[in-house]
N, C-alpha and C positions, 0 to 999 in steps of 0.2 A: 504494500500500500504506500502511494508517494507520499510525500507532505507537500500539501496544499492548502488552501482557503476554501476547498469545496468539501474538504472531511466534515459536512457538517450533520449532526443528529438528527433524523427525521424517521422519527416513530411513526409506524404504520397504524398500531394499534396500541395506546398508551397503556392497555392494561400490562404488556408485554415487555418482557425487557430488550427488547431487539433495536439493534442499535445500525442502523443505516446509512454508510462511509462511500463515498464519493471517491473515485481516484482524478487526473489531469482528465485523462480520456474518458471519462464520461462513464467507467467502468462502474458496478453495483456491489456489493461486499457486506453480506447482512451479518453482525455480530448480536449472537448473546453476550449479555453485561453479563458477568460473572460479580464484581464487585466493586466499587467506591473507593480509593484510599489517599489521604492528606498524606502528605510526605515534604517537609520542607518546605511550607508555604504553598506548597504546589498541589493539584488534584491529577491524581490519575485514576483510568479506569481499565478493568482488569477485562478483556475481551476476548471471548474465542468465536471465528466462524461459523456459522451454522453450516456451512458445508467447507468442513478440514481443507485446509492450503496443501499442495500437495508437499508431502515428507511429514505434516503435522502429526502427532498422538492426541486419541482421544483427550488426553490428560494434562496437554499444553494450550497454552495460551497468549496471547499478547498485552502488553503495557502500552498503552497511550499516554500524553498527557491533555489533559481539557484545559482548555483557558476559553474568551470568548471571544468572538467576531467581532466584527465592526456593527453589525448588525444585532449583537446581542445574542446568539447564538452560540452555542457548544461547536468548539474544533476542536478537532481528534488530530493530535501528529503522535507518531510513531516512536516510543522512545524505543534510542538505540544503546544509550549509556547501561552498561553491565552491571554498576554499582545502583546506577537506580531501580533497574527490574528489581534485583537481587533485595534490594532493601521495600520493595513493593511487594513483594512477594513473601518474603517476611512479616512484613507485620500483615499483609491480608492471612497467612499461616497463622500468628499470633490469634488474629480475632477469632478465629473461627474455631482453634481452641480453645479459647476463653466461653466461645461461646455452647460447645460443647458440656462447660461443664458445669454452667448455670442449670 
């Protein structure tokens, strides 16, 4: 998925968490939100395909970061820094222990 100005969120059916990514070329990329996470001042959200990127595992996923448009709008770019996934994925790990044991 590039980074653009056109990665923007456009739910189909608000009840759902599918999250609708835009490439340069005009291309369609439907992701399950998987989860929400602050990190550093910053939001990212935790995404997988709804139909797996070819080499993908059920079991993987990708990290964006959201900031907004010009228009007010959620943009999805691609994070590629190691240390950031790694620390997103951690605490999305974290919670979901924690919340395991409530």
């Amino acid at each position: 998925m590039e980074q653009d100005e056109k990665n923007v969120q456009t739910p189909e059916d608000p009840d759902e968490d599918i999250v609708s990514l835009y490439g340069q070329d005009g291309s369609k990329i439907d992701f399950i939100e998987i989860a929400g996470i602050a990190h550093k001042g910053n939001f990212y959200a935790i995404l997988q395909p709804v139909e797996l990127l070819e080499g993908m595992h059920d079991d993987e996923a990708l990290v964006f970061k959201v900031s907004l448009n010009e228009e007010g709008q959620d943009k999805f770019e691609i994070e590629l820094d190691e240390e950031i996934i790694d620390a997103v994925f951690a605490e999305y790990n974290r919670l979901l222990d924690n919340a395991r044991r409530s």
